[in-house]
FIMIMI-62857 format. One record per atom (N, C-alpha, C, O): atom name; x, y, z. Coordinates in pm, whole numbers, plus 50000, padded with zeros to 5 digits. Example, Ala and Ser with C-alpha at 12.3 -4.5 7.8 and 13.67 -1.06 7.14 Angstrom:
2
<atome = N X = 51319 Y = 49431 Z = 50780> .
<atome = CA X = 51230 Y = 49550 Z = 50780> .
<atome = C X = 51320 Y = 49670 Z = 50780> .
<atome = O X = 51424 Y = 49668 Z = 50846> .
<atome = N X = 51285 Y = 49775 Z = 50708> .
<atome = CA X = 51367 Y = 49894 Z = 50714> .
<atome = C X = 51290 Y = 50003 Z = 50787> .
<atome = O X = 51341 Y = 50114 Z = 50804> .
END
This chain:
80
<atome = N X = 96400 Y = 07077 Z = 02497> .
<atome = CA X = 96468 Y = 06958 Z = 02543> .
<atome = C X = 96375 Y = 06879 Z = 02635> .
<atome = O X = 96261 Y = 06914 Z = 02666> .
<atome = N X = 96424 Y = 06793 Z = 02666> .
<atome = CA X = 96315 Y = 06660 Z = 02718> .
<atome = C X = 96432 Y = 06633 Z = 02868> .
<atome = O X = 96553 Y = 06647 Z = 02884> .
<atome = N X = 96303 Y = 06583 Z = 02966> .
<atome = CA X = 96395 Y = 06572 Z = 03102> .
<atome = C X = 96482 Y = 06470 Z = 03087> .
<atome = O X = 96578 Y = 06457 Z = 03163> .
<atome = N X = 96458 Y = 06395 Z = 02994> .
<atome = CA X = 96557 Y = 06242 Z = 02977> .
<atome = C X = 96711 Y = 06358 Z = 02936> .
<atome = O X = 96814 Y = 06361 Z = 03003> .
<atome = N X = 96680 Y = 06449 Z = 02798> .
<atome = CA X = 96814 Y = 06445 Z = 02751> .
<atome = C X = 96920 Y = 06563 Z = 02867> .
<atome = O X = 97041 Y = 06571 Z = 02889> .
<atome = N X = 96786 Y = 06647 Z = 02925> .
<atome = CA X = 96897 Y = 06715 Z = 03066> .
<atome = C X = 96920 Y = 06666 Z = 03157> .
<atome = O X = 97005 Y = 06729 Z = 03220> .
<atome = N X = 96868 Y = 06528 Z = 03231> .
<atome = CA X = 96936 Y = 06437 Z = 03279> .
<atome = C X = 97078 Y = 06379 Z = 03209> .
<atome = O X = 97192 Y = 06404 Z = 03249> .
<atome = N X = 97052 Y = 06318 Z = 03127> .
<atome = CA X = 97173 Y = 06287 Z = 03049> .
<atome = C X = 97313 Y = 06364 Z = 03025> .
<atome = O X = 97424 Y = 06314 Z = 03004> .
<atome = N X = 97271 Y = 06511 Z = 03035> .
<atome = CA X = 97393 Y = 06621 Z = 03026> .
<atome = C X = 97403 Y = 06624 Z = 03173> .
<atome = O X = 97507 Y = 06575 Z = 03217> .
<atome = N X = 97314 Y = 06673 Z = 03264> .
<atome = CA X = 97348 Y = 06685 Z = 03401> .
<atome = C X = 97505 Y = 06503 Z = 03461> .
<atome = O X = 97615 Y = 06507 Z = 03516> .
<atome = N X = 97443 Y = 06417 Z = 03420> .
<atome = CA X = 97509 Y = 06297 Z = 03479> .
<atome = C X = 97635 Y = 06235 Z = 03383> .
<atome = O X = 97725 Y = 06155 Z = 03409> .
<atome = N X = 97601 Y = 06302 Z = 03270> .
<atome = CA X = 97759 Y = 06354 Z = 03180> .
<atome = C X = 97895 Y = 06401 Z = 03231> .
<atome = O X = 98013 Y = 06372 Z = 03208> .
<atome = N X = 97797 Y = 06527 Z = 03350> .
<atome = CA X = 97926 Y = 06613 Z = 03322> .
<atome = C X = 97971 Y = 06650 Z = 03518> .
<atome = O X = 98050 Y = 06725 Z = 03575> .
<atome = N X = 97857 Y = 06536 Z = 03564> .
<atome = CA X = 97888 Y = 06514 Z = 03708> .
<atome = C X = 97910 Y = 06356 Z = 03744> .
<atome = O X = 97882 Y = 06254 Z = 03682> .
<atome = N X = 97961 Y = 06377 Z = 03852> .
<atome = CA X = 97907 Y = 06180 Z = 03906> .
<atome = C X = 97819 Y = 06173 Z = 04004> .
<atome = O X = 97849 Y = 06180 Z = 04123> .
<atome = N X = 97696 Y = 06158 Z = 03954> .
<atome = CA X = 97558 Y = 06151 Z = 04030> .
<atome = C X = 97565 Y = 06038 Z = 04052> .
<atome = O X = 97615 Y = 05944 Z = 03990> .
<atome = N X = 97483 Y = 06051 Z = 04200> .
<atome = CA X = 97483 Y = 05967 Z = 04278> .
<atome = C X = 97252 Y = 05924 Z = 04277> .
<atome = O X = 97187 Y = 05826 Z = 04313> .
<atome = N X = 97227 Y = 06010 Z = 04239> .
<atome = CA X = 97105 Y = 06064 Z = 04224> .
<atome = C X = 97088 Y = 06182 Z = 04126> .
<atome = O X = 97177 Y = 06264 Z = 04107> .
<atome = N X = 97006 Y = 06185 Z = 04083> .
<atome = CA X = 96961 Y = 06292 Z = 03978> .
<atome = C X = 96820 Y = 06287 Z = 03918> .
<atome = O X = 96787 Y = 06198 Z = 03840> .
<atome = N X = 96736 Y = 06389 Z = 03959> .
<atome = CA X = 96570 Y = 06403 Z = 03912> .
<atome = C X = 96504 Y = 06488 Z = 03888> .
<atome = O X = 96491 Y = 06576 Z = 03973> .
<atome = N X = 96433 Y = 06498 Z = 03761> .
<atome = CA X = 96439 Y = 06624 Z = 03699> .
<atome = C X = 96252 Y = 06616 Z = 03632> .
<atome = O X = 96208 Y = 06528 Z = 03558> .
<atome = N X = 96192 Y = 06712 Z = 03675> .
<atome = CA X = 96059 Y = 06722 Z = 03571> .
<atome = C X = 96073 Y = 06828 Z = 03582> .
<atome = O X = 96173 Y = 06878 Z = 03634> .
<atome = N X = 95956 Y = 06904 Z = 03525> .
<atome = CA X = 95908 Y = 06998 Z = 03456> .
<atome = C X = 95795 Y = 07033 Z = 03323> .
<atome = O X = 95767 Y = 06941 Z = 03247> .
<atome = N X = 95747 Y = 07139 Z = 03306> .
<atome = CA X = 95709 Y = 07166 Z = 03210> .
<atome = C X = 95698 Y = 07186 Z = 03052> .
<atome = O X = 95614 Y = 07232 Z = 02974> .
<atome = N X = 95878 Y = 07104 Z = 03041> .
<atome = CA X = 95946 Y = 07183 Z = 02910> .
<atome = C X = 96009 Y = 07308 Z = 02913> .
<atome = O X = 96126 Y = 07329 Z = 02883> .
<atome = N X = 95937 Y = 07379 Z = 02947> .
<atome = CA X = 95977 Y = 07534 Z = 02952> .
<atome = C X = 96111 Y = 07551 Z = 03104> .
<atome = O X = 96230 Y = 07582 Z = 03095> .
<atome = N X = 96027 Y = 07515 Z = 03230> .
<atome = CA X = 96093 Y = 07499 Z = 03345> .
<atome = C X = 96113 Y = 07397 Z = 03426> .
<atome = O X = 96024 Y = 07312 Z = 03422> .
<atome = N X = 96191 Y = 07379 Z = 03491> .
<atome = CA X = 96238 Y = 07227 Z = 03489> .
<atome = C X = 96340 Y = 07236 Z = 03659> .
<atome = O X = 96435 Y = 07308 Z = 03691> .
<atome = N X = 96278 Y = 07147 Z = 03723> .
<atome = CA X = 96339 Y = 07151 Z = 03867> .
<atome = C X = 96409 Y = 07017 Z = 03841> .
<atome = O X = 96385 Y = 06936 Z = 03752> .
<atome = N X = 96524 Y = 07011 Z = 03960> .
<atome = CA X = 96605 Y = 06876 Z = 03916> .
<atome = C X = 96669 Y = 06913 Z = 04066> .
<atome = O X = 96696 Y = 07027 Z = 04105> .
<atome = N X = 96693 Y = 06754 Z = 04161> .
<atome = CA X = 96761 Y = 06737 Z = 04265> .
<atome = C X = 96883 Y = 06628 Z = 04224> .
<atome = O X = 96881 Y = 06510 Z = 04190> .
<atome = N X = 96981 Y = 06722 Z = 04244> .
<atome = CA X = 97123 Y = 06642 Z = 04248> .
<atome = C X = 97158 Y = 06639 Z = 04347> .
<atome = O X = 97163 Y = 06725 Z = 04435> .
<atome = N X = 97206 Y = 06464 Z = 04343> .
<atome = CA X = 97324 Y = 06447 Z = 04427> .
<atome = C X = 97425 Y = 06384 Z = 04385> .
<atome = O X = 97427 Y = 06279 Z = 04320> .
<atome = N X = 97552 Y = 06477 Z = 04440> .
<atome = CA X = 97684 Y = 06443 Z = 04380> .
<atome = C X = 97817 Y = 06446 Z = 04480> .
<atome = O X = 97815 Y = 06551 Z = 04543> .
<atome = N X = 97931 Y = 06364 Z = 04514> .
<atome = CA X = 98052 Y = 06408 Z = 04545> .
<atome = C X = 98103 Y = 06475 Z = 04540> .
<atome = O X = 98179 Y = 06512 Z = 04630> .
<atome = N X = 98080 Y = 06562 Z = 04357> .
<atome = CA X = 98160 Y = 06653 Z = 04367> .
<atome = C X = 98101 Y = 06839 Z = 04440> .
<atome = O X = 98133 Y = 06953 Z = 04405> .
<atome = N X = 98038 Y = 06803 Z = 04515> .
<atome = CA X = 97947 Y = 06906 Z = 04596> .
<atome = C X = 98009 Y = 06928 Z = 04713> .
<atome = O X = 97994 Y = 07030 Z = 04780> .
<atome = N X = 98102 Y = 06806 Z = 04750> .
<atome = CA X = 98162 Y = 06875 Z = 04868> .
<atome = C X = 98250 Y = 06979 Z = 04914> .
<atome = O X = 98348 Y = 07018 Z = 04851> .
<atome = N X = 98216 Y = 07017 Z = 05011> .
<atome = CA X = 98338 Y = 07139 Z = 04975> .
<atome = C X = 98258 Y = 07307 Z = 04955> .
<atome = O X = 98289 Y = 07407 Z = 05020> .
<atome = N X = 98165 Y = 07300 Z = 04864> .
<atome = CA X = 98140 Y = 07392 Z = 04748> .
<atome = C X = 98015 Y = 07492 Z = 04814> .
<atome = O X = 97903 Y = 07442 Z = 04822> .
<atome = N X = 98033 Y = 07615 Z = 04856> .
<atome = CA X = 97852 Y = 07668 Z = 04897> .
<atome = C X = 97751 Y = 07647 Z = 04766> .
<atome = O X = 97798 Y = 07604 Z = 04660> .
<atome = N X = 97633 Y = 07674 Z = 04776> .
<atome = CA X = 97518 Y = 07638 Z = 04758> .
<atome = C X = 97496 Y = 07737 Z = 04576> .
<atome = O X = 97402 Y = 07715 Z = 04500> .
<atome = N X = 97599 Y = 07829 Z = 04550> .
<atome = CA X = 97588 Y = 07904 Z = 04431> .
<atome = C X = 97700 Y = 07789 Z = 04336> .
<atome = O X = 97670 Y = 07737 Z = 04228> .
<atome = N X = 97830 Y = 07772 Z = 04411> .
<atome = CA X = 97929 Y = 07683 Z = 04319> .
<atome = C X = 97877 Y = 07563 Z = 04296> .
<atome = O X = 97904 Y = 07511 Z = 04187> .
<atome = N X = 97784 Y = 07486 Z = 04398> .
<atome = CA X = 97707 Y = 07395 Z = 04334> .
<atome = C X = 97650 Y = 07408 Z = 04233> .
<atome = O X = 97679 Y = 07335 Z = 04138> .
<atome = N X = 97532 Y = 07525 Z = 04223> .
<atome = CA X = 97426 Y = 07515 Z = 04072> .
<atome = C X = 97529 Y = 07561 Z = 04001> .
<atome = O X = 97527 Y = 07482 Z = 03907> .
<atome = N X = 97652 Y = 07664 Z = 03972> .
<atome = CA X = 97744 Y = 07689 Z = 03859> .
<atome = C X = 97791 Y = 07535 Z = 03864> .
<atome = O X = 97844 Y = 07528 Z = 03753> .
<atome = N X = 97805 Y = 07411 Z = 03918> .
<atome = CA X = 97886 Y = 07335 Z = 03861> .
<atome = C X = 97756 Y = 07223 Z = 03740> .
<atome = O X = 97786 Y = 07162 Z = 03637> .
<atome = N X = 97634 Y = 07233 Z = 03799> .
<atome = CA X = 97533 Y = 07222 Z = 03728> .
<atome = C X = 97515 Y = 07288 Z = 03602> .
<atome = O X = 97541 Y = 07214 Z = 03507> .
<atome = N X = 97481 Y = 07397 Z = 03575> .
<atome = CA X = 97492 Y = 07451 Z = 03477> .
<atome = C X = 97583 Y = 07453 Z = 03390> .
<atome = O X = 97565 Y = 07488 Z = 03273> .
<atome = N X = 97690 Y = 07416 Z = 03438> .
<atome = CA X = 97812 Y = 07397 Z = 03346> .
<atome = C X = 97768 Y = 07226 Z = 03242> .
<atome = O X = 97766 Y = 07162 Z = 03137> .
<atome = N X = 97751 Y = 07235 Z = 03335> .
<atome = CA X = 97652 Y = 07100 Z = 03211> .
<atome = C X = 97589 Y = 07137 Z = 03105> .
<atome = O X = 97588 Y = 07109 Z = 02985> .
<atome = N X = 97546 Y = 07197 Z = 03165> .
<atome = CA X = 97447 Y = 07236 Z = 03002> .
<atome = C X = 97519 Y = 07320 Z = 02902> .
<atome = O X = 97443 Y = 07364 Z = 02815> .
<atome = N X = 97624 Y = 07348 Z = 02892> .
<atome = CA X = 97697 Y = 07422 Z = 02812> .
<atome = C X = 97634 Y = 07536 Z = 02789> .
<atome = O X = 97601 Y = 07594 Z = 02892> .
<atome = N X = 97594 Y = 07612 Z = 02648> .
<atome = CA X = 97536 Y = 07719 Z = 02600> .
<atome = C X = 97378 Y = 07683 Z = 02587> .
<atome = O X = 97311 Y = 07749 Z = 02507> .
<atome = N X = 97312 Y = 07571 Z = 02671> .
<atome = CA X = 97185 Y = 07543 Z = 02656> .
<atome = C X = 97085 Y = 07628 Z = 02746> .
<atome = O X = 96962 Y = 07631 Z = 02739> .
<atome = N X = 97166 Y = 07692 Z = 02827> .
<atome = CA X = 97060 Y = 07818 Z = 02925> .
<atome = C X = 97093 Y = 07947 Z = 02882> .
<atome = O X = 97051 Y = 08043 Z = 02947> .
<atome = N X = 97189 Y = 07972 Z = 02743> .
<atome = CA X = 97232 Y = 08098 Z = 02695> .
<atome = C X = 97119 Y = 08074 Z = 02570> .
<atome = O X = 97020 Y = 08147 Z = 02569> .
<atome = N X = 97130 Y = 08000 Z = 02494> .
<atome = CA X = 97048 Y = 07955 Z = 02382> .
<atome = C X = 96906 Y = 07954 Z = 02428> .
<atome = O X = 96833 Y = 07961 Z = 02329> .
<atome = N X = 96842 Y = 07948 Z = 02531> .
<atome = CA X = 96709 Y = 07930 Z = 02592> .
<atome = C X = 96628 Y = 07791 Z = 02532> .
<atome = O X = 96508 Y = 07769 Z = 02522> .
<atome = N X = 96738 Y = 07715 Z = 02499> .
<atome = CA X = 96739 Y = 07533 Z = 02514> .
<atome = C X = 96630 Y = 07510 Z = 02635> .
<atome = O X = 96519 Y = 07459 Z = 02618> .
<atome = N X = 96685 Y = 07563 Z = 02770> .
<atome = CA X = 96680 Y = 07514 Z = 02839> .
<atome = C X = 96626 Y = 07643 Z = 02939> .
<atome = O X = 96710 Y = 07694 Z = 03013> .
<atome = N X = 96502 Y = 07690 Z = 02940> .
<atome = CA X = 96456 Y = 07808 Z = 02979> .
<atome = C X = 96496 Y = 07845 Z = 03088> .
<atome = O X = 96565 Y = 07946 Z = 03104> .
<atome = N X = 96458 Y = 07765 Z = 03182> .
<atome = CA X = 96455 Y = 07755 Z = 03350> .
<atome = C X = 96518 Y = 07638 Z = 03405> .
<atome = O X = 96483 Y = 07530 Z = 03358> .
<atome = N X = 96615 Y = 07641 Z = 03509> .
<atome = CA X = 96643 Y = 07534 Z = 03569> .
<atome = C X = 96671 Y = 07524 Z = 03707> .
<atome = O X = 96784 Y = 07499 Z = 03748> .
<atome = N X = 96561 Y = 07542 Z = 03791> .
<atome = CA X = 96578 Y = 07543 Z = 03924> .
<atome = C X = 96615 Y = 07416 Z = 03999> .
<atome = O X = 96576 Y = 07306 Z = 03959> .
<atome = N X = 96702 Y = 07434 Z = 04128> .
<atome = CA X = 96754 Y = 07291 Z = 04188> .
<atome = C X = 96775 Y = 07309 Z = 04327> .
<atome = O X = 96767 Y = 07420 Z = 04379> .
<atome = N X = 96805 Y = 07197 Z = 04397> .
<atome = CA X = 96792 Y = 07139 Z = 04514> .
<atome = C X = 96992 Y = 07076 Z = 04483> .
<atome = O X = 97001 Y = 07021 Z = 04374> .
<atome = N X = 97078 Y = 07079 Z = 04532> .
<atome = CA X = 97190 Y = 07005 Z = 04593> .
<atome = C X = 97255 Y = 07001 Z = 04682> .
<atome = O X = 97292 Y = 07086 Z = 04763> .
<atome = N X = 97289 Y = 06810 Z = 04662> .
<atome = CA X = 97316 Y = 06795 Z = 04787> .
<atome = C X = 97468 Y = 06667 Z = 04767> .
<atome = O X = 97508 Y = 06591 Z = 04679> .
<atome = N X = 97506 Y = 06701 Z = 04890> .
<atome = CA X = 97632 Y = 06581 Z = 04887> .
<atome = C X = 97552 Y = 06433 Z = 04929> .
<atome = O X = 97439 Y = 06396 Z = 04962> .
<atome = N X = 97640 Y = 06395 Z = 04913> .
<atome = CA X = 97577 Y = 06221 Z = 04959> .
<atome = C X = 97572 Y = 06186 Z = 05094> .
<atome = O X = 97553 Y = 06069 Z = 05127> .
<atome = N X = 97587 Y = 06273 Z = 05172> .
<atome = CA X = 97569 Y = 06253 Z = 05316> .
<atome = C X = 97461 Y = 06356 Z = 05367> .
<atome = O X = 97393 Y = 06323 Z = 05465> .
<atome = N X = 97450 Y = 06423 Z = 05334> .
<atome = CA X = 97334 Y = 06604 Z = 05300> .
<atome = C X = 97230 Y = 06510 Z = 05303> .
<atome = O X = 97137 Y = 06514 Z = 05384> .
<atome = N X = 97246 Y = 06415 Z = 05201> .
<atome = CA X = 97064 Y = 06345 Z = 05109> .
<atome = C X = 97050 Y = 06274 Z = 05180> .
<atome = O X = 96930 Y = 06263 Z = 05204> .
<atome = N X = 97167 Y = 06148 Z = 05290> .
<atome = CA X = 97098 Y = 06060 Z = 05347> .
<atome = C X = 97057 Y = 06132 Z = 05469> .
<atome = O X = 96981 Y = 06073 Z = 05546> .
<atome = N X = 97093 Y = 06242 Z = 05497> .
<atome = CA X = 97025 Y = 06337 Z = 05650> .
<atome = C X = 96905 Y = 06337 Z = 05586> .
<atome = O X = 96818 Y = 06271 Z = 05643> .
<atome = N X = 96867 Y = 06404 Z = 05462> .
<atome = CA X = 96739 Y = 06471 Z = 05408> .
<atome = C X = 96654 Y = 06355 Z = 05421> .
<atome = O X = 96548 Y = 06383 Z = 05475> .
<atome = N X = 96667 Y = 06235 Z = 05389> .
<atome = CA X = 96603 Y = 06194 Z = 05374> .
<atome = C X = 96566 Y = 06039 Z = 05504> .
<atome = O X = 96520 Y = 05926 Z = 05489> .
<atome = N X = 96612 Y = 06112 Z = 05610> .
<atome = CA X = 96645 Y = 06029 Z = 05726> .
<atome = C X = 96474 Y = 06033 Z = 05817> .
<atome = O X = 96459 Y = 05972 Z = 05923> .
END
């Protein structure tokens, strides 16, 4: 898969506010930010990520997908 089309599933199946993703093909880092993060520790976040991808990290679609999330107030600290 290509970072365009796991962007595209990632912002499918969240409401990003931000979303950025490279990699190698093989492994692939991506920083979300989303609303629906609030609330959630730092594991229910990437399960709500991964839920994006459906059976694409069971299938090895999608080899590796390491991440960074954050709420929309998290990112404007981060990036203050």
């Amino acid at each position: 898969m290509t970072a365009d089309q796991i962007k595209a599933l990632i912002t499918a199946g969240l409401p990003c506010e931000y979303c950025d993703l490279n990699g190698d093909g093989r492994h692939w880092y991506a920083t979300v930010v989303s609303t629906a993060f609030e609330g959630l520790r730092p594991i229910q976040r990437h399960q709500r990520v991964y839920a994006t991808m459906g059976n694409r990290m069971r299938t090895d679609e999608v080899h590796a997908l390491s991440m960074k999330t954050f709420t929309p107030a998290e990112w404007a600290a981060q990036r203050a």
